[in-house]
N, CA, C and O of each residue as an XYZ file, in Angstrom:
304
protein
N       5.927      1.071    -46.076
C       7.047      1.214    -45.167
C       6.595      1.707    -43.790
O       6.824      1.068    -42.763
N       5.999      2.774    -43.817
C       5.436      3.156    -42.240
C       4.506      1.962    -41.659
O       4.413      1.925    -40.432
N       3.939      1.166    -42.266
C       3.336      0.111    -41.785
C       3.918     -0.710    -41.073
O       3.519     -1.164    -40.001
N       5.307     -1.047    -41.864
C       6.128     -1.677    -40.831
C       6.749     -1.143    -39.324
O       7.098     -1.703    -38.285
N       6.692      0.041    -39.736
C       7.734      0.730    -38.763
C       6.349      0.954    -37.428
O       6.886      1.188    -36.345
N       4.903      0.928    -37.333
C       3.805      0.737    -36.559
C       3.827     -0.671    -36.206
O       3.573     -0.931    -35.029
N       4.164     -1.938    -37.250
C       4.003     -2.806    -36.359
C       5.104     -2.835    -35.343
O       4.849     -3.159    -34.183
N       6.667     -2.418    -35.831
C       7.341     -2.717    -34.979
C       7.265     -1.865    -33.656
O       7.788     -2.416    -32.687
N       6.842     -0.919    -33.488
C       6.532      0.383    -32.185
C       5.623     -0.952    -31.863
O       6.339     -1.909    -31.569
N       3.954     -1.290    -31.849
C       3.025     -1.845    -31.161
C       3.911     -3.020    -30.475
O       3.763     -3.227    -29.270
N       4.986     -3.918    -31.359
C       5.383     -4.606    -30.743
C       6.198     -4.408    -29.530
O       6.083     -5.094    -28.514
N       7.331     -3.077    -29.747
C       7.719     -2.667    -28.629
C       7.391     -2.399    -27.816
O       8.071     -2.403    -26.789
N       5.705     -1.892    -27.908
C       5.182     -1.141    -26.754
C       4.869     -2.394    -25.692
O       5.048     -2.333    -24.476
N       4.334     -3.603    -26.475
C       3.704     -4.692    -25.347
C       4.420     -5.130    -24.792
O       4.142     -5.556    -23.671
N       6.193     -5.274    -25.525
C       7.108     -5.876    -24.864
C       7.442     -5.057    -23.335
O       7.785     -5.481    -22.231
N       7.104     -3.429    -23.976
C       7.687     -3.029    -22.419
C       6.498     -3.038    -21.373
O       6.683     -3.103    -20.158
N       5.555     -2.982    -21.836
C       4.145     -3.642    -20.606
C       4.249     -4.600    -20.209
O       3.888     -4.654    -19.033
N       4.648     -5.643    -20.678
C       4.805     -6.844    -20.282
C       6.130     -6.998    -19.152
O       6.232     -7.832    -18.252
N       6.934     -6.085    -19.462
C       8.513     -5.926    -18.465
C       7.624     -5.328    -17.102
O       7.821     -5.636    -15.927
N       6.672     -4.455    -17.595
C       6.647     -3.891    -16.609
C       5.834     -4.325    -15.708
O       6.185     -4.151    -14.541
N       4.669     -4.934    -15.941
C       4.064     -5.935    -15.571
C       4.381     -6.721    -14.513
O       4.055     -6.630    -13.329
N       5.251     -7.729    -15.254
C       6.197     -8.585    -14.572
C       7.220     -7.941    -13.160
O       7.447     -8.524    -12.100
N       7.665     -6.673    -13.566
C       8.615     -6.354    -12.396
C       7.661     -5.993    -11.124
O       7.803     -6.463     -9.995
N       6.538     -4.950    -11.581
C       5.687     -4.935    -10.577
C       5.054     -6.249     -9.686
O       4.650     -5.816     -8.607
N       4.870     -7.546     -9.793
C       4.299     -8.605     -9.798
C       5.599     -9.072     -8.901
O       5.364     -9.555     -7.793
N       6.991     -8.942     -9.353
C       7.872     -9.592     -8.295
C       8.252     -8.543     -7.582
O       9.357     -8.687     -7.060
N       7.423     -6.981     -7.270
C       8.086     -6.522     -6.554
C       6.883     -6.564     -5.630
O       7.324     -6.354     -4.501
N       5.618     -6.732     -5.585
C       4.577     -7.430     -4.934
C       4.721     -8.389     -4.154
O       4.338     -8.410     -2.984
N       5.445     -9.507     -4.903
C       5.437    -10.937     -4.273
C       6.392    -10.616     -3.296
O       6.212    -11.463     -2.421
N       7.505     -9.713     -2.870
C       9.106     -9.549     -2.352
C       8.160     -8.960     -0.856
O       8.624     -8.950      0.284
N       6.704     -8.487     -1.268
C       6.701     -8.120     -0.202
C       6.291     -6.286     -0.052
O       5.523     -5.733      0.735
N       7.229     -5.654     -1.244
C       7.012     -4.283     -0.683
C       5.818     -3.294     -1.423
O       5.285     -3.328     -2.532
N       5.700     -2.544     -0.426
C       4.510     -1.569     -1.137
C       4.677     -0.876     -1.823
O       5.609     -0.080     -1.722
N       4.065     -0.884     -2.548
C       4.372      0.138     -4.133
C       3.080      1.010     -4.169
O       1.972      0.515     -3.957
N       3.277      2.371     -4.458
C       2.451      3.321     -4.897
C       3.144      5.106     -4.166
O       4.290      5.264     -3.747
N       2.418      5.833     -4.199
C       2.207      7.082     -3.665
C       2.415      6.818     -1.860
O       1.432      6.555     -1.167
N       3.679      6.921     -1.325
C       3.386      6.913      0.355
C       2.366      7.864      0.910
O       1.607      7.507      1.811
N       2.328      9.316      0.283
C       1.476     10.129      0.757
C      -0.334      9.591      0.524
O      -1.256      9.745      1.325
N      -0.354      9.229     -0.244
C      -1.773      8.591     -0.358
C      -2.027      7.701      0.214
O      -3.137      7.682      0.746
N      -0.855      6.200      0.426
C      -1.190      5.539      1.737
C      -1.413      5.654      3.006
O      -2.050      5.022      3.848
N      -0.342      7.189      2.965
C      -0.483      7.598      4.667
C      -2.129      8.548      4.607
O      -2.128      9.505      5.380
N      -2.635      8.475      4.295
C      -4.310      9.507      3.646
C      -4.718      8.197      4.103
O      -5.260      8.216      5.208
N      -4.593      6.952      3.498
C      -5.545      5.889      3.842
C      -5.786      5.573      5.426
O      -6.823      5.521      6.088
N      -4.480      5.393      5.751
C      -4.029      4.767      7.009
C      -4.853      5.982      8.134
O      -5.534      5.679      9.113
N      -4.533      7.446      7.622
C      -4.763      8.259      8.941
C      -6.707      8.100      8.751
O      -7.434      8.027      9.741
N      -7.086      8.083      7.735
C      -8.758      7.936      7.101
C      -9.426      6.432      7.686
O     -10.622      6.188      7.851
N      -8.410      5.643      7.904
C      -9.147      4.125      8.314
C      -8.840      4.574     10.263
O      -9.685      4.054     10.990
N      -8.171      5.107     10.722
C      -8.003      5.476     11.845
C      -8.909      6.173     12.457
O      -9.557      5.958     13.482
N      -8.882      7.145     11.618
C     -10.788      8.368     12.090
C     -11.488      7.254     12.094
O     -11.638      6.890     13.260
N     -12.082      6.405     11.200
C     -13.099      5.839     11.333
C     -13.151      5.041     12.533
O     -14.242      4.949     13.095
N     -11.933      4.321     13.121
C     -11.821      3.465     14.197
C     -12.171      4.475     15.558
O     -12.935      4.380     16.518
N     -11.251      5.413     15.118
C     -11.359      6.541     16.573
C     -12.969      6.756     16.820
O     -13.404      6.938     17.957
N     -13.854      6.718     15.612
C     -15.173      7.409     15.771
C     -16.098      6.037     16.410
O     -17.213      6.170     16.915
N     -15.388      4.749     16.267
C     -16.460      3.780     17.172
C     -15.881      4.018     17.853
O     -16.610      4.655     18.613
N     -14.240      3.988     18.563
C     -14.009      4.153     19.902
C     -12.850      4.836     20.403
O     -11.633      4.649     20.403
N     -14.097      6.159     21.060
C     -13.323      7.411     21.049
C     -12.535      8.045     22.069
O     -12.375      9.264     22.126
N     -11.779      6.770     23.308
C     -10.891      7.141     24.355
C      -9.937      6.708     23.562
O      -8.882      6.485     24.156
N      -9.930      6.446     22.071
C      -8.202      6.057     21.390
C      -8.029      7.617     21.206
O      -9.059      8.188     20.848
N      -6.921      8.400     21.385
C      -6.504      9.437     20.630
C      -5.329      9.820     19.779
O      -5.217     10.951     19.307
N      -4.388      8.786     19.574
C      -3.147      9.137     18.820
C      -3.393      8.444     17.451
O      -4.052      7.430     17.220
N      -2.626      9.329     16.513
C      -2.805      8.930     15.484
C      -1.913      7.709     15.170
O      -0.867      7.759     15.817
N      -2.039      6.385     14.189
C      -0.594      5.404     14.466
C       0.942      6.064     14.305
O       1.090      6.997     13.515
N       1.782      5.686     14.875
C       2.819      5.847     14.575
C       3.280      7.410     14.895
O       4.420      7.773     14.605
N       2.376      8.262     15.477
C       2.286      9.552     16.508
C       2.769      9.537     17.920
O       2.522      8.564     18.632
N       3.392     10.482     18.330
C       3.292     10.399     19.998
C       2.163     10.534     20.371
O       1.204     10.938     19.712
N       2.210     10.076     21.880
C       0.853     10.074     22.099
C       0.510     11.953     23.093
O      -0.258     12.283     23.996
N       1.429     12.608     22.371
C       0.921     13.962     22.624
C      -0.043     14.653     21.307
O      -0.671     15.710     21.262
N       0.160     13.487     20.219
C      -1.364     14.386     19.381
C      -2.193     15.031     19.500
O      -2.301     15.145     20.721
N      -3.067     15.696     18.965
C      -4.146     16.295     19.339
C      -5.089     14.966     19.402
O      -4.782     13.822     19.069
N      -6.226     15.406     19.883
C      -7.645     14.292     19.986
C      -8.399     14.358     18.390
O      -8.825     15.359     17.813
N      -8.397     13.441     18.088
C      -9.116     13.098     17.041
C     -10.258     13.277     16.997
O     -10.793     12.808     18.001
N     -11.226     13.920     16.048
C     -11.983     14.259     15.519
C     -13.088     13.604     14.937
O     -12.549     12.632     14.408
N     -14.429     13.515     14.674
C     -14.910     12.806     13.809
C     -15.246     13.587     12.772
O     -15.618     14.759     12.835
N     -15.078     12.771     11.602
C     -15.174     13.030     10.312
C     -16.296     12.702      9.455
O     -16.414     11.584      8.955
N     -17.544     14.119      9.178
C     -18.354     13.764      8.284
C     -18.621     13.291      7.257
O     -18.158     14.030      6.389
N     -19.219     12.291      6.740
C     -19.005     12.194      4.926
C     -20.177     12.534      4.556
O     -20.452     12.594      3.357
């Protein structure tokens, strides 16, 4: 009896991976970004240092006034 009741959970479980799968995939295709905003905005300000550090009369960060502070270069 519990045998059955494991296959039927494994089956449920793929069914809902598979939902979920799928919704992620058309919410991709629609266009919008999916994840953590705070970690994208980490990417975005991290791909910016790097730009600022070849060229360093840019000083605002994107989407900043351009009263920011001056950007920095960043060791790795």
């Amino acid at each position: 009896m519990l045998h059955i009741y494991a296959a039927v959970a494994e089956q449920e479980r793929s069914m809902i991976s598979q939902r979920t799968k799928d919704a992620l995939a058309a919410v991709k295709a629609r266009g919008v970004r999916i994840g953590n905003p705070q970690i994208a905005r980490a990417q975005e300000v991290a791909a910016h240092h790097r730009t600022a550090v070849a060229r360093p009369d840019h000083r605002s960060l994107p989407g900043r006034s351009s009263k920011a502070r001056p950007v920095h270069a960043v060791r790795d």
